[in-house]
C-alpha beads as a LAMMPS data file, in Angstrom:
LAMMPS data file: protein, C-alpha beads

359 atoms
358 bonds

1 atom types
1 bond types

-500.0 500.0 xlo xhi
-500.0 500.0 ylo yhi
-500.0 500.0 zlo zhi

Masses

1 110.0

Atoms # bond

1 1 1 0.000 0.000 0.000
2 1 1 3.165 2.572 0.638
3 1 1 4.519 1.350 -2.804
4 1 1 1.596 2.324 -4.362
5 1 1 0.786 5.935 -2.294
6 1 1 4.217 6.566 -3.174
7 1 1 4.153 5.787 -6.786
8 1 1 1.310 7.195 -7.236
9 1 1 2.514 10.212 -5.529
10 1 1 5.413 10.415 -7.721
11 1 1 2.975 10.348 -10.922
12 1 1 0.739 13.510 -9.290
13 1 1 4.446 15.110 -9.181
14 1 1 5.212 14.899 -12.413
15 1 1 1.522 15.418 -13.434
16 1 1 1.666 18.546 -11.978
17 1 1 5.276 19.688 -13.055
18 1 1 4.530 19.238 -17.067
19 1 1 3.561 22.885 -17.474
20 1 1 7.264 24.175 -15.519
21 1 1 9.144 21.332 -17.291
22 1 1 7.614 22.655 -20.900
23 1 1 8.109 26.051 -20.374
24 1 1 11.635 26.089 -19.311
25 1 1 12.091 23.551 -22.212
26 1 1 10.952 26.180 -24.029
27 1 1 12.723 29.302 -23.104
28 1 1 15.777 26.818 -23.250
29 1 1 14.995 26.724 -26.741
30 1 1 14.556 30.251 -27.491
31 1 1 17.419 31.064 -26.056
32 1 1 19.942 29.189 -26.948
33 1 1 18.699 28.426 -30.334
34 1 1 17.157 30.736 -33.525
35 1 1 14.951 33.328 -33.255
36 1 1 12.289 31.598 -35.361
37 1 1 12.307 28.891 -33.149
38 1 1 11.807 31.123 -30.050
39 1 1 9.047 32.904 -31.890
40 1 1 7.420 29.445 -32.016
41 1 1 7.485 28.866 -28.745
42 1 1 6.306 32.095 -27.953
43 1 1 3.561 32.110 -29.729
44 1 1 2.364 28.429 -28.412
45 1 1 2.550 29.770 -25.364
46 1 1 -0.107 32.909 -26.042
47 1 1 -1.772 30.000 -27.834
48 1 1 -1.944 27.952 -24.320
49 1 1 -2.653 31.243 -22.468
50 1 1 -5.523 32.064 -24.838
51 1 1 -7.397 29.130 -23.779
52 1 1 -6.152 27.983 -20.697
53 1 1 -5.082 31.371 -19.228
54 1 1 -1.798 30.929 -18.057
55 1 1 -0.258 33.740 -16.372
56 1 1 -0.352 36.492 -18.632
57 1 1 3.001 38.108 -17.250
58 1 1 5.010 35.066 -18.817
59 1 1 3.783 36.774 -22.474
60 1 1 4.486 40.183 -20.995
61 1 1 7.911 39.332 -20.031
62 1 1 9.095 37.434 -23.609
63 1 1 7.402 40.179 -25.664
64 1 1 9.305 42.926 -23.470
65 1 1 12.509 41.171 -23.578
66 1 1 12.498 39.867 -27.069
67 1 1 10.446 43.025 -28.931
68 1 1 10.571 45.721 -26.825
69 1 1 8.142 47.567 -24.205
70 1 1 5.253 48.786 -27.073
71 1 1 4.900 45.149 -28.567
72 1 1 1.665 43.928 -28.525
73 1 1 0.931 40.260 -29.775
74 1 1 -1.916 39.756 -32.500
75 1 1 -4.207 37.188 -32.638
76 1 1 -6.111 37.440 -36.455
77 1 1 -8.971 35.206 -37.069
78 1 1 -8.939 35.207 -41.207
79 1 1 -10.703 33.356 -43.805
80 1 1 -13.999 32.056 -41.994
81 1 1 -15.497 30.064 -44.102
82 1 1 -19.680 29.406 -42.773
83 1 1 -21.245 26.284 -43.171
84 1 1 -24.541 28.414 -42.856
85 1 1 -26.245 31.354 -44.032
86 1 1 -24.356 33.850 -42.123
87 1 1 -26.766 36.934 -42.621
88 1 1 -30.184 35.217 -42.035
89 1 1 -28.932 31.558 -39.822
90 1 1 -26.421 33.016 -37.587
91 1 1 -27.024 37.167 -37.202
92 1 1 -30.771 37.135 -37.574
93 1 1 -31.895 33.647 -35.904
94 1 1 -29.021 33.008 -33.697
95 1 1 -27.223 35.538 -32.482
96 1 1 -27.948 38.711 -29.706
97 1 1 -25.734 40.631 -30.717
98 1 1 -24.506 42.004 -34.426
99 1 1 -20.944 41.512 -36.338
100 1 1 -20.153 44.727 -35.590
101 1 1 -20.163 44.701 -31.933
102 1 1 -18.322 41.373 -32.033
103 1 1 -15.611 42.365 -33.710
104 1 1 -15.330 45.887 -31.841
105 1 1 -15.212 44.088 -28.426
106 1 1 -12.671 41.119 -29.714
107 1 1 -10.474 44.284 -30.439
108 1 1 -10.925 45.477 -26.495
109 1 1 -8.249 44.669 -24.388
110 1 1 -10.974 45.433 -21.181
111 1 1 -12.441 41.826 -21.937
112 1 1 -11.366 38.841 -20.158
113 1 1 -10.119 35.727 -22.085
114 1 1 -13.335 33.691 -20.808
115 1 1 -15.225 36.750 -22.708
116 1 1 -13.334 36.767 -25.444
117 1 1 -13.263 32.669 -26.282
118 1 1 -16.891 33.317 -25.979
119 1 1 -16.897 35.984 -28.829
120 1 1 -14.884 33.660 -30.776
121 1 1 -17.632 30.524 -30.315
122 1 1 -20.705 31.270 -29.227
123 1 1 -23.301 31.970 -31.747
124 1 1 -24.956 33.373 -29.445
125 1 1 -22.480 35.877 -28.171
126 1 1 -19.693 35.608 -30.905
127 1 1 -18.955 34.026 -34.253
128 1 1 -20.183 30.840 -33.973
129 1 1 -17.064 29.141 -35.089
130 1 1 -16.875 26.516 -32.903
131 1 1 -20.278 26.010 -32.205
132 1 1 -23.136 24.099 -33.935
133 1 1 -26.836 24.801 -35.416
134 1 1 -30.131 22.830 -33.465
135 1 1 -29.791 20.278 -36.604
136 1 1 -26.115 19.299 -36.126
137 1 1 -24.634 21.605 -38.255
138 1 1 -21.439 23.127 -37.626
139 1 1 -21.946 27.011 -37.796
140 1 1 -18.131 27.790 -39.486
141 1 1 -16.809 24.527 -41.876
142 1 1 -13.506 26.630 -41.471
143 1 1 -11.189 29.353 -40.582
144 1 1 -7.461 30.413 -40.058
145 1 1 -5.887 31.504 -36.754
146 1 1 -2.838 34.178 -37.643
147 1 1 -0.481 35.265 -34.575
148 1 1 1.814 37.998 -34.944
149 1 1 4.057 39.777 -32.828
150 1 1 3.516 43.169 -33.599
151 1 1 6.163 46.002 -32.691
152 1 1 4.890 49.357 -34.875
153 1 1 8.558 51.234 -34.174
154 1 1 10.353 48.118 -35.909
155 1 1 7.498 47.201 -38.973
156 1 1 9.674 47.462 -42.120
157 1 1 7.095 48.731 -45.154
158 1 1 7.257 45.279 -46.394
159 1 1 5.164 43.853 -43.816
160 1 1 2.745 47.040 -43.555
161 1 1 1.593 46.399 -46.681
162 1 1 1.319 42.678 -46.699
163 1 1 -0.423 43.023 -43.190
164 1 1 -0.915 46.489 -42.451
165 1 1 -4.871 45.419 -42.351
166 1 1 -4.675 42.659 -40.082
167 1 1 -2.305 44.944 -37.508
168 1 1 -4.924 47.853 -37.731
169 1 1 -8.081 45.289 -36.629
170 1 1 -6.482 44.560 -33.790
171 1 1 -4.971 47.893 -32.849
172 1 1 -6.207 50.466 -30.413
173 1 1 -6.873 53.696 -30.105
174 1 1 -4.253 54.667 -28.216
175 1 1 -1.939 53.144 -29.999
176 1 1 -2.928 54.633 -33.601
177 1 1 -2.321 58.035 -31.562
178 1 1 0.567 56.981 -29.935
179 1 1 2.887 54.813 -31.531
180 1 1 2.360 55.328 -35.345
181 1 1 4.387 57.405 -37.049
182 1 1 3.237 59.647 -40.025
183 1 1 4.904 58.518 -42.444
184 1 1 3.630 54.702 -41.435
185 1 1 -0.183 55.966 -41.556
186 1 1 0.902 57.906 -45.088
187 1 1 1.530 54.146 -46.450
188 1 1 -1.258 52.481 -44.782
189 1 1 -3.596 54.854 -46.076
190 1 1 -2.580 54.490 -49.236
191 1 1 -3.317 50.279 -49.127
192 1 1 -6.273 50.141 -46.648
193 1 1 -8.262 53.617 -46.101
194 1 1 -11.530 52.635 -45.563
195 1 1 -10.167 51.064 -42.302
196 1 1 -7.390 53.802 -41.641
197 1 1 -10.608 56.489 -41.855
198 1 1 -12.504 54.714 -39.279
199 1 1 -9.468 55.281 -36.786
200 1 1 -9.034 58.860 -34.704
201 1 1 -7.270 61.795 -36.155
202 1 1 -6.736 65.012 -34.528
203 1 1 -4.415 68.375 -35.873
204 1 1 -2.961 67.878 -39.325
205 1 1 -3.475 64.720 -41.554
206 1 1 -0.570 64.410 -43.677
207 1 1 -1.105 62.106 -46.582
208 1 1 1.958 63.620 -49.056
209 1 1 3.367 59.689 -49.861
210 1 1 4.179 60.954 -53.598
211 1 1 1.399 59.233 -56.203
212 1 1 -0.236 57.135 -53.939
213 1 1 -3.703 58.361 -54.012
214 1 1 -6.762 58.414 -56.047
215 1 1 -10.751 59.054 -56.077
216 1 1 -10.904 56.174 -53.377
217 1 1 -8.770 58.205 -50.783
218 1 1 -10.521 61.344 -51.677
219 1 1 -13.356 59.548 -50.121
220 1 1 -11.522 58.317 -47.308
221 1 1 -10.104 62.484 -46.981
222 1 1 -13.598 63.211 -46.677
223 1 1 -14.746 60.762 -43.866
224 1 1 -11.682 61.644 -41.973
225 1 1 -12.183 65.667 -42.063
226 1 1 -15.874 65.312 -41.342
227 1 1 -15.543 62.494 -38.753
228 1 1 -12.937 64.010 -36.480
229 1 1 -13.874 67.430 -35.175
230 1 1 -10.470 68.104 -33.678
231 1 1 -8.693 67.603 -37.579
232 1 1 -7.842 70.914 -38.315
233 1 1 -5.342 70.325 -41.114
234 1 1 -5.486 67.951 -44.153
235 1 1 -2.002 67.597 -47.108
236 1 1 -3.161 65.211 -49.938
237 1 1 -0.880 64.265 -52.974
238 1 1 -2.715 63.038 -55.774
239 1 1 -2.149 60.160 -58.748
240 1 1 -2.114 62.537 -61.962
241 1 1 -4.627 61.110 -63.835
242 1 1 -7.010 60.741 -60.968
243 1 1 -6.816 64.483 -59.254
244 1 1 -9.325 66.146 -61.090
245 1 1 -12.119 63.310 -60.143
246 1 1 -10.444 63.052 -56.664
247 1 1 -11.111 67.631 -55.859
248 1 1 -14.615 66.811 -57.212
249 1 1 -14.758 64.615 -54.546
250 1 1 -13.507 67.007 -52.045
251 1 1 -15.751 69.715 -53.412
252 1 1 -18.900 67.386 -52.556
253 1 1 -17.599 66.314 -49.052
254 1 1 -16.002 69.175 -47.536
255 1 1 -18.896 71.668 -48.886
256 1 1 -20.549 72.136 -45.297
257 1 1 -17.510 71.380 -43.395
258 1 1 -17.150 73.658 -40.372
259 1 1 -14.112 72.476 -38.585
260 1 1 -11.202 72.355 -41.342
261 1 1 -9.374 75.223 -41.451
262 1 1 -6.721 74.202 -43.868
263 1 1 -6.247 72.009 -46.939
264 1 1 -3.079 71.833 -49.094
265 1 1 -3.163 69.659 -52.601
266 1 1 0.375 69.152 -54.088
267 1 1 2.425 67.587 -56.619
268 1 1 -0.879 66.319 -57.838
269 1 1 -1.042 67.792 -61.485
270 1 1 -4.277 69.580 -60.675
271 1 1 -5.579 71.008 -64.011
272 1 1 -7.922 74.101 -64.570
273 1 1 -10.361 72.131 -65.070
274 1 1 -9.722 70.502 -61.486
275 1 1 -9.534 74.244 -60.021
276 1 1 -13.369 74.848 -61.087
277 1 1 -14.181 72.546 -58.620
278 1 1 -11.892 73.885 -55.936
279 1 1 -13.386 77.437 -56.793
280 1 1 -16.561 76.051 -56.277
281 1 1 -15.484 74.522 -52.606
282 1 1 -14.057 77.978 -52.130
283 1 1 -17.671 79.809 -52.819
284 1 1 -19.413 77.006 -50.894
285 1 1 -17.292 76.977 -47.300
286 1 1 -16.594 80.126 -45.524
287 1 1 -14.787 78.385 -42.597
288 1 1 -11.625 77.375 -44.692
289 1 1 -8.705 80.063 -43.807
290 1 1 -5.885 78.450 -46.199
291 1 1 -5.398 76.517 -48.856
292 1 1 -2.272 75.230 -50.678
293 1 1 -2.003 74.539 -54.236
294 1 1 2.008 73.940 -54.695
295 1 1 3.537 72.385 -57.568
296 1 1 -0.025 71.532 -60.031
297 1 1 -0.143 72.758 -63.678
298 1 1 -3.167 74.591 -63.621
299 1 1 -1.128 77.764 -65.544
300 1 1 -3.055 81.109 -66.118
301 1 1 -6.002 79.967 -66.840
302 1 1 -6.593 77.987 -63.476
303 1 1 -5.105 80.831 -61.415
304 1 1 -7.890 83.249 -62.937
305 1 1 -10.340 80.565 -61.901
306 1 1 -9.008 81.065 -58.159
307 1 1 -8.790 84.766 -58.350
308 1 1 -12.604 85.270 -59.280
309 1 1 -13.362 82.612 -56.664
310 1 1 -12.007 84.716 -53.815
311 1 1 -13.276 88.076 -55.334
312 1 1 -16.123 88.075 -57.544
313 1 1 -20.421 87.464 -57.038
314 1 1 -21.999 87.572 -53.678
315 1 1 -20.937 84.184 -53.089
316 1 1 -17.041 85.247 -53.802
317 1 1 -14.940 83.638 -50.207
318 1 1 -14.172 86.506 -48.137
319 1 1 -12.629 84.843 -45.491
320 1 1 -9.701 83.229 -46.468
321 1 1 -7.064 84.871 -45.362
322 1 1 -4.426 83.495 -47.511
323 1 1 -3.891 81.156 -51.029
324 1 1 -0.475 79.562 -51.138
325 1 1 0.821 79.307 -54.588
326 1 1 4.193 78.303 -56.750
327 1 1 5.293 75.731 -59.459
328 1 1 1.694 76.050 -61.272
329 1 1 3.307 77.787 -64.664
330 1 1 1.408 81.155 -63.907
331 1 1 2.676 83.698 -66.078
332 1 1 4.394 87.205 -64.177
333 1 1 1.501 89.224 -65.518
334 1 1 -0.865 86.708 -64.566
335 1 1 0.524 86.679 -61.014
336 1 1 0.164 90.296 -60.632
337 1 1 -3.292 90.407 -61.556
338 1 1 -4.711 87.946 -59.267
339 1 1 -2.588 89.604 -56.295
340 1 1 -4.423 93.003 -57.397
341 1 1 -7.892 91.184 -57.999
342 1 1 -7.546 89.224 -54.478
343 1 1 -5.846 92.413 -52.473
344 1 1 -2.554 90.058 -51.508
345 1 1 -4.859 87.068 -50.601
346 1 1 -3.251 85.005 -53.399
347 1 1 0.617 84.582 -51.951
348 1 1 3.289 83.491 -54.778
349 1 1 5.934 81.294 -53.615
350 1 1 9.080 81.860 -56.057
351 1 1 9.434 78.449 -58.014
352 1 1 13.058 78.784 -56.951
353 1 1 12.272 78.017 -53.676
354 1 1 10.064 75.367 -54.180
355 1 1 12.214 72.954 -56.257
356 1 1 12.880 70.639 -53.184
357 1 1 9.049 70.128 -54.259
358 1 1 9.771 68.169 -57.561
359 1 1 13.324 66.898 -57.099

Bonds

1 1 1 2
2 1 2 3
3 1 3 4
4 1 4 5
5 1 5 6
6 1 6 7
7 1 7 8
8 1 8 9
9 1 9 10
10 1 10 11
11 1 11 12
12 1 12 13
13 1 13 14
14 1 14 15
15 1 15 16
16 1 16 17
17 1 17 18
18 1 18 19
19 1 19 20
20 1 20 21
21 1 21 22
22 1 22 23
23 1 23 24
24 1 24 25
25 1 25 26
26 1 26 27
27 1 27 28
28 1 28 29
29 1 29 30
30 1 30 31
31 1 31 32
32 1 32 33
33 1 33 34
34 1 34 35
35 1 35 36
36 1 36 37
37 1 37 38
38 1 38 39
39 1 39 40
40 1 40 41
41 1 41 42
42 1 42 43
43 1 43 44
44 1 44 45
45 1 45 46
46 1 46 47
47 1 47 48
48 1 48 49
49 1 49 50
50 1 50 51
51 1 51 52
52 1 52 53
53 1 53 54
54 1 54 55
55 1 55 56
56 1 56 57
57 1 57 58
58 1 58 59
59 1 59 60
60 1 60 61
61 1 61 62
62 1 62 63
63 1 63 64
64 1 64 65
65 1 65 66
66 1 66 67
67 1 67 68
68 1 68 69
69 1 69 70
70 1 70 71
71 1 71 72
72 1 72 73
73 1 73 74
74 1 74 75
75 1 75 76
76 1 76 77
77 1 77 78
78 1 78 79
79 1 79 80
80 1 80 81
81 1 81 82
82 1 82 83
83 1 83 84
84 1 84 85
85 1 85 86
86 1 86 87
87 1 87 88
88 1 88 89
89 1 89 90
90 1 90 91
91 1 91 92
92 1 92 93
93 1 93 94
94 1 94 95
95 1 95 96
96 1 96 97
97 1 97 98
98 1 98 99
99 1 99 100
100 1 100 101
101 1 101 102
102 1 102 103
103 1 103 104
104 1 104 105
105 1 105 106
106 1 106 107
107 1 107 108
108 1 108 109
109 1 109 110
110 1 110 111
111 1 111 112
112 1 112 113
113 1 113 114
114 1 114 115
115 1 115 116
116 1 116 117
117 1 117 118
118 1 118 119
119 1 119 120
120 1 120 121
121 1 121 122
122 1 122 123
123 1 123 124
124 1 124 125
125 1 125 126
126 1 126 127
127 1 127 128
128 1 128 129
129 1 129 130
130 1 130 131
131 1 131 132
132 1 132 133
133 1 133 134
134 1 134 135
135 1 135 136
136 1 136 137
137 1 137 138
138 1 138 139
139 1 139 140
140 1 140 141
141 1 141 142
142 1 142 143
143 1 143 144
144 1 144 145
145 1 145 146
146 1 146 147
147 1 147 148
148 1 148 149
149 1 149 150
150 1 150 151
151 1 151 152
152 1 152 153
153 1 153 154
154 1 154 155
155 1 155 156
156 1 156 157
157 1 157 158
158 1 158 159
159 1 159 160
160 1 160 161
161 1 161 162
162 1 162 163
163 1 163 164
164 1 164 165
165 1 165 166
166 1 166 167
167 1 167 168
168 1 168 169
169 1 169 170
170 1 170 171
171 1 171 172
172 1 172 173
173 1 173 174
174 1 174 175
175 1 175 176
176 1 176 177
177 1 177 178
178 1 178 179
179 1 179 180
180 1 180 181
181 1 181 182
182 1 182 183
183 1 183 184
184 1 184 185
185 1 185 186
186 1 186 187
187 1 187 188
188 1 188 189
189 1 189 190
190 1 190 191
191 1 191 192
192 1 192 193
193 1 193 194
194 1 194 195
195 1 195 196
196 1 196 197
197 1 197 198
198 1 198 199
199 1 199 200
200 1 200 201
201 1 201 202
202 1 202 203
203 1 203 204
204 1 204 205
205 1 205 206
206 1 206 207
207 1 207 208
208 1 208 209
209 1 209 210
210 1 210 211
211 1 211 212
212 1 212 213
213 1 213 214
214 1 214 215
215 1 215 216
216 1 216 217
217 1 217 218
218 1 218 219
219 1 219 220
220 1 220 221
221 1 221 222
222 1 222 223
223 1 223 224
224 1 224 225
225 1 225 226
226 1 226 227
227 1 227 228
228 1 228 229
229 1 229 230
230 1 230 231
231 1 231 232
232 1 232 233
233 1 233 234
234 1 234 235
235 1 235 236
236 1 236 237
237 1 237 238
238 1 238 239
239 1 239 240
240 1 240 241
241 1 241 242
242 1 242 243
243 1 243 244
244 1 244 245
245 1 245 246
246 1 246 247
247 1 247 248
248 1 248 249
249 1 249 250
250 1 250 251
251 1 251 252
252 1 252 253
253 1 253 254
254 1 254 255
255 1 255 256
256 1 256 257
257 1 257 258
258 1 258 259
259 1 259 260
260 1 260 261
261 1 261 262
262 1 262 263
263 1 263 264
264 1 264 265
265 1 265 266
266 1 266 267
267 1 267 268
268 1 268 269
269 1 269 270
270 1 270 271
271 1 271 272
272 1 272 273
273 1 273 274
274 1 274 275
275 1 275 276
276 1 276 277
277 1 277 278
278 1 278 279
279 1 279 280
280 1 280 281
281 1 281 282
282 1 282 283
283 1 283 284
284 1 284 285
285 1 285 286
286 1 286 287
287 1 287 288
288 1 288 289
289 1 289 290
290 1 290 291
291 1 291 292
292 1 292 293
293 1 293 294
294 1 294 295
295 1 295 296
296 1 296 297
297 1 297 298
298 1 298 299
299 1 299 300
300 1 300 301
301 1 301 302
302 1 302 303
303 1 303 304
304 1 304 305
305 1 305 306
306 1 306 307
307 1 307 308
308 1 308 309
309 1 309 310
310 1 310 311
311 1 311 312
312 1 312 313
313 1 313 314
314 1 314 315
315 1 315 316
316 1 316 317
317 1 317 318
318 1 318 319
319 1 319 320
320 1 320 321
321 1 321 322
322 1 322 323
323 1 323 324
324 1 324 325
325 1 325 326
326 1 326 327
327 1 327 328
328 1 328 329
329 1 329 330
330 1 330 331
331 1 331 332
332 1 332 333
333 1 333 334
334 1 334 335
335 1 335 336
336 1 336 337
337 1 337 338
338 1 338 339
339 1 339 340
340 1 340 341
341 1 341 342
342 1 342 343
343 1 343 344
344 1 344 345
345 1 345 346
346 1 346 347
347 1 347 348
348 1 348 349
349 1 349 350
350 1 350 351
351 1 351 352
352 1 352 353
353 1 353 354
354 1 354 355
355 1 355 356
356 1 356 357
357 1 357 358
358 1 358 359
């Protein structure tokens, strides 16, 4: 009886040391062998702690020590394929909750992992995936579980394109203030901004990544400035043969806009036929105070256009204080003329000075 109280005392031993034994296996691993292989292991181990909520600090401590203090790990649920009709079986019969909610509290680091499996597979509560209809049916057939370390001060451009769109679903608020640089939300803008627009702005949007942008950012422009009362400032750079269509846009969304003081279009090869529609912005908002126009080709003709706009008819803009032009092949006597016509409101830069602009 001994022998067995002691055997089976030894078996409840190692029983319970399999979790210490594995993870010092595994850090032995990591550590003294290739970063991909420590990557593994640390990304079993959210795995484990996903489900099984393991202390939490073990993941804080590798990510700290291996990426750095603002690396956050990403957990990317892609390719969900249903097994039912998602939009009548699972949203409309099923579920108490919608697909929006869902995936805006999966994306909330406030919810505990219990609340979050349960957003996952309930489809009740969550996506369904691992759950099943009243006639046996599985609710998902299938679906792909990503991980990702994710470090936004070390992303090379590379990898925010490939998964720029994955990184933003699961980032916060905070952190899109916070630890993204400009120049990385100029290039995610240019590859996902419907999702980039949804995110918070504030002061001056600077989108200048040189021909990046079309009629589809224009739109995104729009839902940023109007969306975001504390956006004061917006820079857009425009593909060439898309800027005309892409002001028209701007004319249409920005019309009643009462919180933008500034907008600046450059290097975009705005035409004068792309400055009627700016003129007409310019006679239809009163609350815009400058506007840049550096380095288009609208020439003397567009520059006219712009002139009348700020001077002429009772719906001429009186209150912008100043227009911001060079590099837009005005002619001297042109220039003159709308400085006259606009009483200094039309300000032209030398093109000497500008040619940092096209170099």
């Amino acid at each position: 009886l001994v022998t067995k109280i002691r055997r089976g005392a030894f078996y409840e031993f190692l029983n319970l040391m399999q979790d210490p034994i594995a993870f010092s296996l595994s850090v032995y691993v990591a550590v003294y062998m290739s970063d991909n292989l420590f990557l593994n292991v640390l990304l079993n181990i959210v795995a484990l702690e996903f489900i099984t909520e393991v202390d939490e600090e073990i993941c804080q401590a590798f990510t700290l020590w291996r990426f750095g203090e603002d690396a956050k790990i990403s957990v990317s649920i892609i390719d969900i394929t249903y097994n039912v009709d998602e939009g009548l079986e699972l949203w409309h019969q099923c579920s108490n909750t919608s697909k929006k909610n869902v995936v805006r509290d999966l994306r909330s680091s406030d919810n505990s992992n219990l609340v979050l499996w349960e957003l996952l597979t309930s489809k009740f509560q969550g996506l369904g995936l691992t759950d099943s209809m009243d006639d046996g049916r599985e609710v998902a057939s299938s679906f792909q579980i990503q991980f990702d370390i994710v470090s936004w001060e070390n992303i090379p451009e590379e990898t925010l394109i490939s998964k720029g769109g994955l990184f933003l679903a699961a980032t916060e608020d905070e952190v899109w203030k916070q630890q993204i640089s400009k120049d990385q939300r100029a290039v995610l803008f240019k590859y996902f901004p419907e999702i980039v627009s949804e995110l918070p702005w504030t002061g001056s949007v600077k989108l200048d990544l040189k021909n990046s942008y079309g009629v589809r950012h224009a739109r995104s422009v729009v839902h940023i400035a109007n969306k975001n009362e504390d956006v004061g400032s917006i820079t857009c750079e425009f593909v060439h043969n898309e800027t005309d269509a892409a002001v028209a846009v701007l004319r249409d969304g920005l019309m009643k806009n009462t919180t933008l003081q500034t907008v600046s279009i450059q290097r975009s090869g705005l035409t004068a036929n792309g400055v009627k529609d700016i003129a007409l912005l310019l006679r239809g908002n009163s609350k815009l105070g400058l506007m840049w126009l550096l380095a288009n080709n609208f020439g003397d003709a567009g520059a006219i256009i712009l002139a009348d706009a700020l001077s002429e008819g009772s719906d001429a803009n009186t209150t912008m204080h100043r227009m911001m032009l060079g590099l837009n092949n005005v002619s001297n006597e042109c220039r003159d003329k709308c400085i006259q016509k606009t009483n200094g409101r039309m300000v032209f830069i030398p093109d000497e000075h500008l040619q940092s602009l096209v170099d």
